[in-house]
N, C-alpha and C positions, 0 to 999 in steps of 0.2 A: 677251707677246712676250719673247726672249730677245735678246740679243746678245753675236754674240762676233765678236771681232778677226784678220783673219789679215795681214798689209802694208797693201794698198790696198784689201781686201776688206773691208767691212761688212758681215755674217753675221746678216740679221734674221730668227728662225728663229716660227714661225707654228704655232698647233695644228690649224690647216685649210687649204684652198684658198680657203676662203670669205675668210677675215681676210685672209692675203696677197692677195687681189683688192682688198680694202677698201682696208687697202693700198699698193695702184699708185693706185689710184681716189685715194686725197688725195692721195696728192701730184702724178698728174697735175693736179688742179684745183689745187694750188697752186702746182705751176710753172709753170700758167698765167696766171693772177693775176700773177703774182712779173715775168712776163714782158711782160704786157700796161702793167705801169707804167713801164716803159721805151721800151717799142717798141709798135708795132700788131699785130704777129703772134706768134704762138706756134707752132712747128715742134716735131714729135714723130713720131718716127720707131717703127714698131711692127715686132714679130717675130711666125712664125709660131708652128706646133705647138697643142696643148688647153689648156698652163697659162695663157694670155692670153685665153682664151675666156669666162671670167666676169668678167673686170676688162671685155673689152668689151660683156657684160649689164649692168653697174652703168653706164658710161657711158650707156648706154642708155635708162636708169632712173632710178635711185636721185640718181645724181649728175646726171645731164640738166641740171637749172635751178642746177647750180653755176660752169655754164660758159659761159664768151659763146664758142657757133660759129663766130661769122663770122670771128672773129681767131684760129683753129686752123686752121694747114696739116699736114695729116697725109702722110706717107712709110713708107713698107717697107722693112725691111732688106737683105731677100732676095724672090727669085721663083723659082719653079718651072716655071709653068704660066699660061696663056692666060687674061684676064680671062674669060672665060665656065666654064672650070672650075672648080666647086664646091670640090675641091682645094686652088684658089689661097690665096695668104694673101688678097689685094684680097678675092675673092669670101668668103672666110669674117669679114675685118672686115666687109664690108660687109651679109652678111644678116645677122648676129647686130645691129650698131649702127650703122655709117653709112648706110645706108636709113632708117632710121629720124627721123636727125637732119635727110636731105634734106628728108621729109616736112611738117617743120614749117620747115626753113630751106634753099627749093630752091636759092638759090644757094651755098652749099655744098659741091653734088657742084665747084665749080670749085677747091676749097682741098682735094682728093683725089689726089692725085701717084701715082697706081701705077706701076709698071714696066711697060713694053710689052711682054712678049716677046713676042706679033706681030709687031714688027718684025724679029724678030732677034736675036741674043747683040750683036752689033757695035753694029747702029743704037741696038736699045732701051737699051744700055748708055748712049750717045752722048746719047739721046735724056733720060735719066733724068738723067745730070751736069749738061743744059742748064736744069734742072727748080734742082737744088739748087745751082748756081752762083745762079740768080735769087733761092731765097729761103732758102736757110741755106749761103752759103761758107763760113763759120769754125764751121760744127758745128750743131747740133741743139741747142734746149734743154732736149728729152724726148727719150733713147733708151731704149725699153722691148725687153730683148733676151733671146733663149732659147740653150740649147746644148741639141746631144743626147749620148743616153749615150757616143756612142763621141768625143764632145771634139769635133765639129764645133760650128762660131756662126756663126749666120744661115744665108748661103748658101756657106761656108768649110769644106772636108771635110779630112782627115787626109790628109798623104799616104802610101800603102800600098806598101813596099819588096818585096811578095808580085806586087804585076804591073808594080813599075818604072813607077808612077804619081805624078809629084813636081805640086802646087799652085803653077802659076807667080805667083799672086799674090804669097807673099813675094820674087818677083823685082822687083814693080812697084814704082817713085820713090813716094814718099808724098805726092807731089800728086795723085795717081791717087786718086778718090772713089768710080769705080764698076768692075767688070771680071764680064765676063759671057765665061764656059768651059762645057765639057762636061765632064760628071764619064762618068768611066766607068762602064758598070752594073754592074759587079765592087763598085761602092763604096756605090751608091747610086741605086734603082731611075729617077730624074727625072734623065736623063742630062745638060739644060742648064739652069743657074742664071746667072742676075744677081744679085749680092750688091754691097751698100757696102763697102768693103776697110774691117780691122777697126782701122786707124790712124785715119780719117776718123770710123767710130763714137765711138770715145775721145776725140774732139775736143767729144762734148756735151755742156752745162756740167752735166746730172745725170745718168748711167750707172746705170742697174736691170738686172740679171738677175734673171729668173724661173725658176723648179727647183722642182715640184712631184713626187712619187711615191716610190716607194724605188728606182725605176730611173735616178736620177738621184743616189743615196748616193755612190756610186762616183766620178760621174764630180766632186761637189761637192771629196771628201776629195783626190783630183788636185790639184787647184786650189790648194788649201788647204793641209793637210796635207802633201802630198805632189808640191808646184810644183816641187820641183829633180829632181826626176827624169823632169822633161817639155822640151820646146822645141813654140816654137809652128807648127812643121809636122807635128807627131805628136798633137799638141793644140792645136787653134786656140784654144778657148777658158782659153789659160789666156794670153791678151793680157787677160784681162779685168782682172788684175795689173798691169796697165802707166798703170793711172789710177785713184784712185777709184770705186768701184763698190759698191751699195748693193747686195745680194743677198736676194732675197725666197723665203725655202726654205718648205717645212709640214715638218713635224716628221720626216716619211719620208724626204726628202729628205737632210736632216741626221742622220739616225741615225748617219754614221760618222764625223761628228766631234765 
């Protein structure tokens, strides 16, 4: 493992996807642990996309008996799509590892927080604040979070001056934890998201980004390299800057810087 420094960015750069999975994998079991000596619960907030899809095969696994279940409340950063769509992020944690972990500990699926959007942009937003006012108001003590290549985080898209499309989130008070919008399909084919507003994220006492590929070179050296020449409505995720943040790249990833 390498490491290198950019402000508040910690740059741990990986010769695989495998290692970086490993990884997320300790130190979610030890910000678990670290969590459970204090308190009874452990809140961990997950992101979608493929680079979190083997950290949650090891949970599944490898790591499985590293971890007391019943005192994990797990939460989504973002939603797209209908618990029944395979799509969804809920339904893609949950057939790769939280099924899994029901199996052997069924009450379980009750410490599983998804977003509703059955209900709605409005309700399920309303519905999801009510969830994390009960058990993480002052932040999460695991956010495991992704960007994509064009600088959107979570469910946080770029705003596009080509169809006079502005992201009224940065208009929102920072007591605001949840806001659920349509994205227009000029920008992004899942036209309604519910996302955590990305001040609420930063509020979790350990912040992880994940960036795995060379298609995500570009968007790292942004960040990084080249943050002053961004603002965070052209680039959501360069808020990643604005706290501490432990960044888990593979070598592809970081090629450019």
């Amino acid at each position: 493992m390498e490491i290198k420094y950019f402000g508040n960015l910690e740059i741990r750069i990986f010769n695989t996807i495998e290692e970086l999975s490993k990884q997320a994998a300790e130190i979610f079991a030890a910000e678990c642990k670290k969590a459970q000596n204090t308190k009874e619960i452990f809140t961990v907030s997950l992101c979608g996309g493929s680079t979190p899809q083997r950290l949650f095969e090891l949970l599944a696994a490898e790591f499985k008996n590293n971890i007391h279940w019943p005192a994990v409340h797990i939460f989504f950063g973002d939603e797209r799509e209908k618990k029944e769509n395979p799509e969804s992020n809920f339904q893609t944690a949950s057939k790769i590892w939280l099924e899994k972990i029901i199996k052997e500990i069924p009450n379980f699926e009750n410490n599983i927080h998804r977003i509703k959007m059955d209900l709605g942009l409005a309700e399920g937003a309303k519905e999801y604040e009510k969830e994390i006012n009960e058990f993480a108001p002052k932040g999460f003590d695991l956010s495991l979070n992704g960007a994509g290549s064009d600088g959107h985080r979570n469910g946080i898209f770029p705003e596009n001056p080509k169809i006079t499309w502005k992201n009224g989130i940065w208009d929102l008070q920072e007591s605001v934890r949840v806001y659920g919008y349509k994205v227009p399909p000029e920008i992004n084919p899942h036209a309604e998201r519910i996302t955590l507003t990305p001040w609420f994220l930063n509020k979790s006492k350990v912040n992880i980004l994940m960036l795995s590929g060379l298609e995500k070179a570009d968007l790292l050296r942004e960040i990084t390299i080249g943050k002053e020449n961004y603002n965070k409505r052209d680039l959501p995720a360069i808020t990643f800057n604005d706290v501490q943040t432990i960044v888990l790249v593979d070598k592809s990833a970081a090629s450019k810087i």
